[in-house]
C-alpha positions as CSV (number, residue, x, y, z in Angstrom):
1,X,34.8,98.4,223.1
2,X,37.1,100.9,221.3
3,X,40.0,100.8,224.4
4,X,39.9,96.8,224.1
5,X,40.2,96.8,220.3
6,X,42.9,99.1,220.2
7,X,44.8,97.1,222.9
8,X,44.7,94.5,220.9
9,X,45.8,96.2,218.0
10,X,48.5,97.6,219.9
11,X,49.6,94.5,221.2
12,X,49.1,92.7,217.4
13,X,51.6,95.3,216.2
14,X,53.7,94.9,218.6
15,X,54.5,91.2,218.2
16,X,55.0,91.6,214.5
17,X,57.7,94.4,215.0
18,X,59.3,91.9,217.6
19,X,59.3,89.4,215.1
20,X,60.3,92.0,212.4
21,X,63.3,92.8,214.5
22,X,64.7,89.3,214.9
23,X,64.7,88.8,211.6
24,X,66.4,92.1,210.7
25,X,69.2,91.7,213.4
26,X,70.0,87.5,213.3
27,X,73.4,87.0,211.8
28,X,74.7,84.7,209.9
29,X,78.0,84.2,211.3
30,X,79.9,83.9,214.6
31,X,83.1,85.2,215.8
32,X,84.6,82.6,218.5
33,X,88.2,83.2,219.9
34,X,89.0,85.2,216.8
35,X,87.9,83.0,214.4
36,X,84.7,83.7,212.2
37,X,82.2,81.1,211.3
38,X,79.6,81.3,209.0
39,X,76.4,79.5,208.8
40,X,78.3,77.2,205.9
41,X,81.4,76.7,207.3
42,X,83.3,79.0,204.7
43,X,86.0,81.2,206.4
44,X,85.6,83.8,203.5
45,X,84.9,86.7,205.8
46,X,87.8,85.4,208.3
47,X,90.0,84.9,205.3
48,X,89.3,88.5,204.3
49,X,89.5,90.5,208.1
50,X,92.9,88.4,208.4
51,X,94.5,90.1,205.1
52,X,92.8,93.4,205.9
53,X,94.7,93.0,209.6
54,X,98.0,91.3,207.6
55,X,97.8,94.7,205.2
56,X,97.6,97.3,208.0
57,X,100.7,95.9,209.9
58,X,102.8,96.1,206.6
59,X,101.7,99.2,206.1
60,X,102.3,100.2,209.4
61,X,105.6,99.0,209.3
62,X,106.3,100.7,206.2
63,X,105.0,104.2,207.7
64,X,107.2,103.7,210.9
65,X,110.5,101.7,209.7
66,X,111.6,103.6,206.6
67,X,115.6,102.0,206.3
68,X,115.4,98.7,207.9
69,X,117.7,95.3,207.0
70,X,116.9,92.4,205.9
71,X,117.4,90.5,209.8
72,X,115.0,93.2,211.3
73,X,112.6,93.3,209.0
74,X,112.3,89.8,208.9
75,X,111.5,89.6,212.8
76,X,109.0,92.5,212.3
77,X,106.9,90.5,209.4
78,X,107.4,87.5,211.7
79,X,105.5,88.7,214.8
80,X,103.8,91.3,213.2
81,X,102.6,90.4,209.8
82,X,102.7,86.5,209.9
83,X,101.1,86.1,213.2
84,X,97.7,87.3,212.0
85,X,98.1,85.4,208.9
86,X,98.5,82.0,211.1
87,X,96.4,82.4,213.6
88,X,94.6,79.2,214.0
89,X,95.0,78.3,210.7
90,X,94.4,74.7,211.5
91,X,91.1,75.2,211.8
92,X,90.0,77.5,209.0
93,X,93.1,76.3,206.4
94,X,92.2,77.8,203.1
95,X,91.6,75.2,200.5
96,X,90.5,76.8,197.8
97,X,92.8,78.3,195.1
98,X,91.4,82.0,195.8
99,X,92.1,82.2,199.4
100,X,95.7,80.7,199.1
101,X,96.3,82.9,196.5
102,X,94.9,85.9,198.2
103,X,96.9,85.1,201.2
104,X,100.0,84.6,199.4
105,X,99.7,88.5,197.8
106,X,100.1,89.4,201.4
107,X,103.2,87.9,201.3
108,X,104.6,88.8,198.0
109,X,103.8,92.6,198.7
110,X,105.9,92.4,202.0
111,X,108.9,90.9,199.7
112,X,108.5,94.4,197.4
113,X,109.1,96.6,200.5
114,X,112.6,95.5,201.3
115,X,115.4,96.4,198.1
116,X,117.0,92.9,198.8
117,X,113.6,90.9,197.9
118,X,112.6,92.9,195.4
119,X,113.1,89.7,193.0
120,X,112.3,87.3,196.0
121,X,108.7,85.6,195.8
122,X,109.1,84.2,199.4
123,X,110.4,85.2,202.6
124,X,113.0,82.6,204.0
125,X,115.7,82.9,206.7
């Protein structure tokens, strides 16, 4: 009587820690060729890991290019910087005020690195 209690008890607990456990690890978002979803459809967290990516390649090309022109730095932000910035940006195009304007500091950082855009807010060919 004892063995068949305990089995049960055994096999009692472990259904609730398997239920425990999908709880603990079920996400609420997915990443799909690149591009995070959430469980709302906000691209907050995709808005955010594209600047953090956007930030690292300025900062990379700050670390590696110290006296660059205007023409190569230009083709550097290009396929560097602005690449991550666009990538499918059809689908998760910010439209709220924060995000544009969060993605725009990207932007207006990069113009502070270069002597000639110091005063620039935009970079144009």
């Amino acid at each position: 009587m004892f063995l068949e209690t305990s089995v049960e008890f055994f096999f009692m607990l472990l259904d609730v820690l398997l239920s425990l456990s999908q709880l603990i690890f079920q996400q609420c978002y997915i990443k799909d060729l690149g591009v995070i979803f959430d469980e709302n459809l906000d691209f907050g967290m995709h808005i955010a890991e594209r600047i953090n990516k956007a930030y690292s390649m300025l900062w990379l090309i700050k670390r590696n290019f110290k006296d660059i022109g205007r023409g190569v730095f230009l083709l550097l932000y290009k396929h560097l910087v602005r690449s991550h910035l666009e990538y499918c940006n059809s689908v998760w195009a910010p439209y709220e005020k924060s995000y544009i304007d969060k993605l725009e500091k990207v932007q207006k950082r990069a113009t502070k690195m270069i002597p000639e855009f110091k005063k620039c807010t935009t970079l144009t060919d």
